[in-house]
C-alpha positions as CSV (number, residue, x, y, z in Angstrom):
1,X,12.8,-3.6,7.0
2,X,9.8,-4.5,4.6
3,X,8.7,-7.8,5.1
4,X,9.9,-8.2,8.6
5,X,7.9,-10.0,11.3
6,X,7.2,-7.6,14.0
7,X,4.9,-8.4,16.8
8,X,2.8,-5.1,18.5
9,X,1.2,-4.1,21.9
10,X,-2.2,-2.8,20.8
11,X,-3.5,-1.7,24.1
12,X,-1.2,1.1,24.5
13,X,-3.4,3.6,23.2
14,X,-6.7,2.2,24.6
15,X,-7.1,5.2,26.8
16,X,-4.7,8.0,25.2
17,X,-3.4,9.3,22.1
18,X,-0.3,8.9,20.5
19,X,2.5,11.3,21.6
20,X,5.1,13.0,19.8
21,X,7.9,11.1,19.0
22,X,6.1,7.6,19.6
23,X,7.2,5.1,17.2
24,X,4.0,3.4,16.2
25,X,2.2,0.5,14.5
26,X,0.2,1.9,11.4
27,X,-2.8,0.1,9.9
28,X,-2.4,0.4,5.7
29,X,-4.5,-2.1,4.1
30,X,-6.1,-4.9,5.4
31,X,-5.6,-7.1,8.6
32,X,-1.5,-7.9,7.4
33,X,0.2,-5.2,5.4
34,X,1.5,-2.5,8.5
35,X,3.7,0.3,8.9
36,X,6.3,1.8,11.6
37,X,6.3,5.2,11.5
38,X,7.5,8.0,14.0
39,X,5.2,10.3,15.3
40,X,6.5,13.9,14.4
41,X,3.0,16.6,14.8
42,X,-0.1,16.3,16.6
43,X,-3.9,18.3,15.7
44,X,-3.4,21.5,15.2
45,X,0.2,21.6,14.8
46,X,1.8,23.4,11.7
47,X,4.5,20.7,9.9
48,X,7.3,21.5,7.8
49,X,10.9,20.5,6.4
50,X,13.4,22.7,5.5
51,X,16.7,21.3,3.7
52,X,16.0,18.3,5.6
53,X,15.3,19.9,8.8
54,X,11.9,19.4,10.7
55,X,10.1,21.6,12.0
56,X,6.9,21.7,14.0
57,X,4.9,25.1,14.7
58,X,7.8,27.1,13.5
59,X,10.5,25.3,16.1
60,X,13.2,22.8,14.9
61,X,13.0,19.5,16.0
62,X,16.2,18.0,17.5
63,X,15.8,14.3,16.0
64,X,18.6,12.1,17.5
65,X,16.6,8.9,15.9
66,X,17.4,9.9,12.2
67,X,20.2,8.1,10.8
68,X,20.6,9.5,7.6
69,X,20.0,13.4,6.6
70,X,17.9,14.1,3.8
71,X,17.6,17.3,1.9
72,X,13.3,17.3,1.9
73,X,11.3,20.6,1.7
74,X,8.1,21.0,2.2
75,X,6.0,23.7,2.9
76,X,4.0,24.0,5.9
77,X,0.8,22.6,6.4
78,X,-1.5,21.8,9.3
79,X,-2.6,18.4,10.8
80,X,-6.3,18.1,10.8
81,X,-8.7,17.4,13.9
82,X,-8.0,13.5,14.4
83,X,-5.0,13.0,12.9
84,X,-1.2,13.1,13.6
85,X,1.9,13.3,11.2
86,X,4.1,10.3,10.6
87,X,7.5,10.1,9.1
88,X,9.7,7.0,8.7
89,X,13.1,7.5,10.4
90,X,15.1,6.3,6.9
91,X,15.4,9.8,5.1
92,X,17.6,8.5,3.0
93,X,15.0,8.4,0.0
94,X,13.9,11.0,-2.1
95,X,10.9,12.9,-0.5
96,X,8.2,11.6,-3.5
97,X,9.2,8.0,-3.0
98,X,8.6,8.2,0.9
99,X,5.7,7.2,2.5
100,X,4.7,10.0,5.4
101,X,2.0,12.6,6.2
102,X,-1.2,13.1,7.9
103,X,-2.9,9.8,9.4
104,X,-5.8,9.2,11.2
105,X,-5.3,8.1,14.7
106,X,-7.7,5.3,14.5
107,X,-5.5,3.5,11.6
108,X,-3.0,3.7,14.4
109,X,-3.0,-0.2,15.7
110,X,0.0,0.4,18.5
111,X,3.5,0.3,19.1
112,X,6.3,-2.2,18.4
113,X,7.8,-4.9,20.4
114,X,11.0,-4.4,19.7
């Protein structure tokens, strides 16, 4: 939830990249303002929703994790050399007021301590 206190292991990706479906700690702004995102495409993957339904290089994704369906569409696009794709799992909210898409792996900090 916004404004919660989370604490984060930052070494996990000292010597590998994030994988699919790896929750993880996203640098915004700053040394205090963060986000947790899910990991949904890596480089080179094509990304896409359909009525809500994600898919990656023209295969559904089977995403257990997501509470609430959403009714998103957006066309497919590629992730770009040195960046994955990062969705929240609350799809609740309408696709404009969500905060997702390519990222850079280096703004990527590490992964919760749950």
């Amino acid at each position: 939830m916004n404004g919660d206190f989370n604490f984060c292991f930052r070494l996990r990706y000292s010597f590998s990249k994030p994988e699919r479906h790896d929750v993880v700690t996203i640098r915004l702004a700053g040394e205090k303002l963060m986000l947790l995102k899910r990991v949904v495409a890596l480089e080179g993957d094509f990304v896409e929703f359909q009525n809500g339904i994600l898919f990656v290089n023209k295969k559904k994704i089977d995403e257990q994790y997501v509470r609430y369906p959403s009714d998103w569409n957006l066309p497919p696009r590629k992730v770009d050399k040195g960046h994955v794709y990062v969705v929240g799992d609350n799809r609740s909210v309408p696709i404009d007021v969500h905060q997702f898409g390519q990222t850079p792996i280096d703004r990527i900090i590490g992964v919760p301590l749950w």
